[in-house]
C-alpha positions as CSV (number, residue, x, y, z in Angstrom):
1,X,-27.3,75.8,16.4
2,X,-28.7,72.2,16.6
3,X,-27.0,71.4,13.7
4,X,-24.0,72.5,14.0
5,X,-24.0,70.8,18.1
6,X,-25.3,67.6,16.7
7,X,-22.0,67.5,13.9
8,X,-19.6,68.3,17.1
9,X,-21.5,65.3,19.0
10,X,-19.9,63.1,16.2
11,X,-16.4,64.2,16.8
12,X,-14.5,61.6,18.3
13,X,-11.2,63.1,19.3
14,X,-12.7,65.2,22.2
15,X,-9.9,67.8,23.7
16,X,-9.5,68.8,27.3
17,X,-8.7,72.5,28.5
18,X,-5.3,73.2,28.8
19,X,-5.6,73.7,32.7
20,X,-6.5,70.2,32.6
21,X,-3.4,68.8,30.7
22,X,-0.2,67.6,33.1
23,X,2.7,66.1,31.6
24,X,4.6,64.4,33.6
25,X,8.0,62.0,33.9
26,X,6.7,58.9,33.7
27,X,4.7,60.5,30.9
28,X,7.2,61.5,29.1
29,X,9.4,58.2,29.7
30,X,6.6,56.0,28.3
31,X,6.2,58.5,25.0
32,X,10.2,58.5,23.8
33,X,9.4,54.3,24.0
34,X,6.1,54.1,22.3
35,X,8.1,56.5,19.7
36,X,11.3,54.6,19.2
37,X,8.9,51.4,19.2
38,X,6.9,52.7,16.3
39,X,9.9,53.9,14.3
40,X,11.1,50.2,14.7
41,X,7.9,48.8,13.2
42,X,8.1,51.8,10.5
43,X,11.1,50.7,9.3
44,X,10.2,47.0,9.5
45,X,7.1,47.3,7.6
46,X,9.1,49.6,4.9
47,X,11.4,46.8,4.0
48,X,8.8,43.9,4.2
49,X,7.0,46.2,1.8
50,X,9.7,46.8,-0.6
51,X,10.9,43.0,-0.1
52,X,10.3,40.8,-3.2
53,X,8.2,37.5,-2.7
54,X,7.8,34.8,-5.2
55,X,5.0,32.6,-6.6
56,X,5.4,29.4,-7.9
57,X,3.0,28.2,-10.3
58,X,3.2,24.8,-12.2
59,X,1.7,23.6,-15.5
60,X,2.8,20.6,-18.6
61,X,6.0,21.3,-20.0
62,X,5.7,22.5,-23.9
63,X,9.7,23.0,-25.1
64,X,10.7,21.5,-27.9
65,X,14.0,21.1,-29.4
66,X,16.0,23.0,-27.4
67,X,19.2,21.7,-25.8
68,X,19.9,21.4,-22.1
69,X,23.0,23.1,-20.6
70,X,24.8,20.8,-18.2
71,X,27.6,23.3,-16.1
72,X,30.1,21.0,-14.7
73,X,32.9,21.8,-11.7
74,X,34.4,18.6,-10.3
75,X,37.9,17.7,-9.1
76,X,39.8,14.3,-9.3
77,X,42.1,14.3,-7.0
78,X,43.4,11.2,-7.6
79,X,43.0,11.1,-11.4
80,X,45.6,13.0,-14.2
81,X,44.2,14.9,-16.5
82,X,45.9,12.9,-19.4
83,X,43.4,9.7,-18.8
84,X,40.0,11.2,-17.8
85,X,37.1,11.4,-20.3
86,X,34.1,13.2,-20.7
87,X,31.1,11.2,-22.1
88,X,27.9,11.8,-23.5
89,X,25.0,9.5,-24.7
90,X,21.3,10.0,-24.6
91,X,18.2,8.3,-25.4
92,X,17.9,9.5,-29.0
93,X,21.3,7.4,-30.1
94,X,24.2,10.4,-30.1
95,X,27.2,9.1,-28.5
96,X,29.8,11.6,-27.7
97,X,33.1,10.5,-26.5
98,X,35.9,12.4,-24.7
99,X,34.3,16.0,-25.4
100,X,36.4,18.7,-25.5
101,X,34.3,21.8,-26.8
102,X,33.6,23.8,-23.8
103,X,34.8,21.3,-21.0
104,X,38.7,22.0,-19.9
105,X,40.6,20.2,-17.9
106,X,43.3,22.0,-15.1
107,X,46.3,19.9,-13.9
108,X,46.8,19.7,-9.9
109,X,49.7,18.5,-7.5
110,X,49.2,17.2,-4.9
111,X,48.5,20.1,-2.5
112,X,45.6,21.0,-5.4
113,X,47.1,23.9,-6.7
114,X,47.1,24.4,-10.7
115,X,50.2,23.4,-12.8
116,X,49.0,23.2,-16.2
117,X,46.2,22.9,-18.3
118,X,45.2,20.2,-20.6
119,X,42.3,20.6,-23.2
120,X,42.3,17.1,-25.6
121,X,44.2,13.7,-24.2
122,X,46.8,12.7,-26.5
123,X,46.5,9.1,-24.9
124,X,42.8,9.5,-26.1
125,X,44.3,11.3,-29.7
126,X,46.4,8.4,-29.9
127,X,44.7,4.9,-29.0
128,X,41.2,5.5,-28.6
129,X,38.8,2.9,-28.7
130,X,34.9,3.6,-27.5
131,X,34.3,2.1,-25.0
132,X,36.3,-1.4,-25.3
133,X,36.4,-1.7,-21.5
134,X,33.3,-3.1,-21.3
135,X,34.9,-6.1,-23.4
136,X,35.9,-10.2,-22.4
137,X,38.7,-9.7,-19.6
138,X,42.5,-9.6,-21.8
139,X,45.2,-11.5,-21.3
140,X,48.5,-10.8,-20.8
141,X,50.0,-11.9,-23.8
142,X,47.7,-9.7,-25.8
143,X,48.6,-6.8,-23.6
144,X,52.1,-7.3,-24.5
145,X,51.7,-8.0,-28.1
146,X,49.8,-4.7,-27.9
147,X,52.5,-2.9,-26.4
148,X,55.0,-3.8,-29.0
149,X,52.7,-2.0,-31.8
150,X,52.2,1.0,-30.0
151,X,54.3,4.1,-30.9
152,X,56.9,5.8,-29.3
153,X,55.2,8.4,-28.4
154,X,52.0,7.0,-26.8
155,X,54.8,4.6,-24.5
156,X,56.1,8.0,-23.6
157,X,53.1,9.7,-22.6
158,X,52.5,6.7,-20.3
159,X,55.1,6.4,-18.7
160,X,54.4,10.5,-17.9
161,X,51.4,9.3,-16.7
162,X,52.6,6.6,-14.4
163,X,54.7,9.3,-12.6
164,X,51.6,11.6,-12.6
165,X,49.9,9.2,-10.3
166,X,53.2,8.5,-8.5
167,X,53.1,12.1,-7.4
168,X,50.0,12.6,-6.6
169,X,48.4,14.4,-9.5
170,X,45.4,15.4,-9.9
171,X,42.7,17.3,-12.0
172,X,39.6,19.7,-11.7
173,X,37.2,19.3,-14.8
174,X,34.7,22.4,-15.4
175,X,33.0,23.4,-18.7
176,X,29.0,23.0,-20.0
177,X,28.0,20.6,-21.9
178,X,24.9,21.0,-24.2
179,X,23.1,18.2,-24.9
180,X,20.0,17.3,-26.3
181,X,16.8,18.1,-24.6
182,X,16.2,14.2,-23.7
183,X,16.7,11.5,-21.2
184,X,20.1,10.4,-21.0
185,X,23.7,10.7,-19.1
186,X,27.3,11.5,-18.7
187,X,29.9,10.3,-17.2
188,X,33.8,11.1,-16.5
189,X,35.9,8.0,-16.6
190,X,39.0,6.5,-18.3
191,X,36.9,4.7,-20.7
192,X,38.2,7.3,-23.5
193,X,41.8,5.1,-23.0
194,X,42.6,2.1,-25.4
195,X,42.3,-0.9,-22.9
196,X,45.6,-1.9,-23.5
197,X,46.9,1.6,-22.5
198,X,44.6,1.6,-19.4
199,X,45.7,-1.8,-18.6
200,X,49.4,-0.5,-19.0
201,X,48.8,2.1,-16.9
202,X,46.8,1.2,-13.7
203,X,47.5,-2.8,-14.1
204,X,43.6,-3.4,-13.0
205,X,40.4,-1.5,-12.7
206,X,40.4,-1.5,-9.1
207,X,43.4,0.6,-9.0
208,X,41.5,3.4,-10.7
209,X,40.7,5.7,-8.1
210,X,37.4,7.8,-9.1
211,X,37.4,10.3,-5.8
212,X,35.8,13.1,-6.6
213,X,34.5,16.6,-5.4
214,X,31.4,18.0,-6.9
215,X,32.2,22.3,-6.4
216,X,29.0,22.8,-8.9
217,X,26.6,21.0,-11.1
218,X,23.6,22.5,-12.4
219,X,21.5,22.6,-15.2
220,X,21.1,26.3,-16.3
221,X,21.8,30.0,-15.1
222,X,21.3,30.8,-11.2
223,X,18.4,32.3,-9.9
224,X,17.7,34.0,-6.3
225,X,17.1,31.0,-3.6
226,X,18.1,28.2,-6.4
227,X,18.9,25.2,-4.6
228,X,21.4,23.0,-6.1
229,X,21.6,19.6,-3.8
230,X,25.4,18.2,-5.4
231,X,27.2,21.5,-4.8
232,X,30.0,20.8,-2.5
233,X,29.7,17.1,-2.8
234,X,32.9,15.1,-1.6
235,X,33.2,11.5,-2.4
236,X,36.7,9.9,-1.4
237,X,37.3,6.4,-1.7
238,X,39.9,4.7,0.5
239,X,40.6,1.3,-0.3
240,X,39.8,-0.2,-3.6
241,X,37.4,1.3,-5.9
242,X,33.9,1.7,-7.4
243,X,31.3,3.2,-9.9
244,X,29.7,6.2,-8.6
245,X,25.6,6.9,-10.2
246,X,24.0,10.0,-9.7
247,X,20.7,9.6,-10.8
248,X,19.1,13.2,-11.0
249,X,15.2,14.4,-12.0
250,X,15.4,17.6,-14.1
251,X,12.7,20.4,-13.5
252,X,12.5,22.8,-16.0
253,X,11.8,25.8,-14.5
254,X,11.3,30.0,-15.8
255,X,12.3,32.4,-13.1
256,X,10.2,35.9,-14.0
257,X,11.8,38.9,-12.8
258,X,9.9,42.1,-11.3
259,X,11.9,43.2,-14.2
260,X,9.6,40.9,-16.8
261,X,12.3,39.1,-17.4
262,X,12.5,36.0,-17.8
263,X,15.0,33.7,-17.0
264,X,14.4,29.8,-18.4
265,X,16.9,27.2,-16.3
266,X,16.2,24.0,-14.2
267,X,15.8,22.2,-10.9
268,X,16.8,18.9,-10.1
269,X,16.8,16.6,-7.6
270,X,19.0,13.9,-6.8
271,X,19.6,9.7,-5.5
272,X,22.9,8.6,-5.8
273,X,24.4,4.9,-4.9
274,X,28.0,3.3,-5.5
275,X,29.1,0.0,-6.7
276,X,32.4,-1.3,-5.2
277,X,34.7,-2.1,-8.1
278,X,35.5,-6.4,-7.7
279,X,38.6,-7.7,-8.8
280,X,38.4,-9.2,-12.5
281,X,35.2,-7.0,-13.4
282,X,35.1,-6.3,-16.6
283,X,33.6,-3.4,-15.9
284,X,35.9,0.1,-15.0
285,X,34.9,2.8,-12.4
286,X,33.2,5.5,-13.8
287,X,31.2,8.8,-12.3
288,X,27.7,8.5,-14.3
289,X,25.0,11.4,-13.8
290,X,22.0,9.6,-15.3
291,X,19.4,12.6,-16.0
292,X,15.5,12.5,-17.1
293,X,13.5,15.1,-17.4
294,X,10.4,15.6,-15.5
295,X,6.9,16.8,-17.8
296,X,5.9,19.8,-15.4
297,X,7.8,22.8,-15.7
298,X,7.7,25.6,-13.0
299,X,7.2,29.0,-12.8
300,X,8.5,31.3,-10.4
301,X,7.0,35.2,-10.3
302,X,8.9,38.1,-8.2
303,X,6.0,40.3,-7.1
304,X,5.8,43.1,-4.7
305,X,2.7,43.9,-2.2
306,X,0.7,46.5,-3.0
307,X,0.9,50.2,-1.4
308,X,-2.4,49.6,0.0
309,X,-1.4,46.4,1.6
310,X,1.7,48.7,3.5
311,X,-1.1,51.4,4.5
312,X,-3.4,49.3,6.4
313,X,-0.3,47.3,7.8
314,X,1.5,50.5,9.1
315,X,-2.0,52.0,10.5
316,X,-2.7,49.0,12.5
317,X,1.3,48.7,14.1
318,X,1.3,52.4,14.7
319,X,-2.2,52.6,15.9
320,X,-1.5,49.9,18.0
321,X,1.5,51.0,19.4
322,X,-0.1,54.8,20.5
323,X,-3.0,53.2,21.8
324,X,-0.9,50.4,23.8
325,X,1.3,53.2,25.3
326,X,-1.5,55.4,26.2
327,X,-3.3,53.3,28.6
328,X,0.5,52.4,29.7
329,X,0.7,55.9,30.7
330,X,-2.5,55.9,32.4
331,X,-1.2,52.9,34.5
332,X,1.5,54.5,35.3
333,X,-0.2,57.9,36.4
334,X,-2.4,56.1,38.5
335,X,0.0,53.8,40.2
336,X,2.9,57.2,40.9
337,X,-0.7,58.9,42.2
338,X,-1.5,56.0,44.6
339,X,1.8,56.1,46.1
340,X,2.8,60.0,45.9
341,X,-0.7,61.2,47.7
342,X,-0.8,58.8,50.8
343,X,2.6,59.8,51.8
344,X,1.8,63.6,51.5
345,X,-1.2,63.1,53.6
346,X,1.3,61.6,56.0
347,X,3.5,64.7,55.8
348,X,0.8,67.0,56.9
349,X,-0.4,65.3,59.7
């Protein structure tokens, strides 16, 4: 018997007689809201368990010889699609003018809705000269002497042109480029155009209106929470006209899934500045994205928290809660029994 008394002095969930138990109201008000409180945290602490977190982790970038997707969505609103230009050039000497694999181009009126689609410029086709803008200011003359050699056609397609920008035209360029896994840029432009063409056509490089709206740029697939900081970008120039530089950090980054898969992309940050166009430059307006790539890559890991973790989280809320609304109770008991029995003494008197 002293045994057995000494194992029922450890218990510590002591119950009263049944005599002894009341239930009342205010009893019975207080448990349906500890209940519906502690269903509330249930459910809370259910979805923070089964909620994904990520680590990031960092460490020296190792790639080699891969290439860098670049995903372009711009629109010119102000530009055809006949004279804009897509070009490439990085630090390791390859040059790419007006590209055309991957990258299409989507005519606009002037309200922005799509009338056709172009793919190569036949001004380009026709009279291209890389880069030639950045060459001694021409005369008139030599314009004109120009002129008289150029084909019938190429006269024709700007003189479409020239009613283009009459009307209002526009154009949205989207596509990826892949380049080379090195410092370097791109830049859309008219500087695929002959300069006697160009010349022909906007009679100045201030009349060259690069406007432009950024709807995406990034460099690689989306991941959950990605950040890109040019994505709905507007740049409108009103009077005259200018170069626009981006000049963008890349972060190669690897996105791990719960999944163990792994996604490789990048990150990037972002300064930009613009140089207002002067009349006589010999420079034209341009939209450059000058890109370098940063020597830390980052790694992102989806993890869950552990089962455990939930236990002890949902033992503590609910624990809490019963214990909380139990001496709640007890106020309440004691506050109802303070003011019930003086008034019944009252009554019998």
């Amino acid at each position: 018997m002293g045994v057995k008394q000494a194992i029922r002095s450890l218990d510590a969930f002591p119950r009263a007689e049944d005599h002894l138990m009341q239930k009342t109201q205010s009893g019975a008000f207080v448990s349906v809201v500890g209940l519906v409180i502690m269903t509330t945290l249930f459910v809370h602490e259910l979805r923070y368990y089964l909620t994904t977190y990520t680590v990031h982790q960092m460490a020296v970038d190792l790639k080699r010889g891969e290439t860098l997707p670049i995903h372009i969505n711009m629109t010119f609103p102000s530009l055809p699609c006949d004279v804009i230009s897509v070009d490439a050039i990085d630090m390791s000497g390859k040059h790419e003018v007006d590209l055309d694999t991957n990258i299409w181009k989507l005519r606009l009126n002037s309200d922005g809705y799509i009338i056709g689609t172009e793919y190569i410029s036949d001004l380009v086709e026709k009279g291209h000269t890389s880069h030639k803008h950045d060459d001694d200011k021409t005369s008139h003359e030599d314009i004109k002497s120009h002129v008289e050699g150029l084909d019938q056609g190429v006269k024709d397609t700007v003189k479409d042109v020239k009613q283009a920008l009459l009307t209002g035209e526009g154009c949205r360029v989207y596509g990826v480029l892949d380049v080379q896994r090195v410092a370097g840029n791109f830049h859309i432009s008219v500087h695929g155009l002959n300069i006697f063409v160009a010349q022909m056509i906007f009679e100045g490089a201030t009349h060259v209106n690069v406007s432009h709206i950024i709807h995406d740029l990034s460099f690689g697939p989306k991941y959950p929470g990605i950040h890109n900081p040019l994505d709905g970008t507007s740049r409108i120039v009103q009077k005259g006209s200018g170069t626009f530089k981006y000049y963008i950090k890349v972060v190669p980054t690897e996105y791990n899934y719960l999944s163990k898969e792994v996604l490789p992309t990048n990150q990037f940050s972002v300064t930009e500045y613009f140089s207002p166009m002067h009349e006589f430059e010999r420079t034209w307006p341009a939209v450059y994205f000058l890109y370098d790539l940063s020597p830390i890559t980052v790694t992102i890991k989806e993890e869950r928290r552990s089962f455990l973790h939930f236990i002890t989280r949902l033992c503590a809320v609910l624990g809490g809660t019963f214990a909380v609304t139990g001496m709640l109770d007890r106020w309440m008991y004691r506050l109802v029994e303070a003011v019930v029995k003086p008034n019944a003494k009252s009554g019998y008197r």
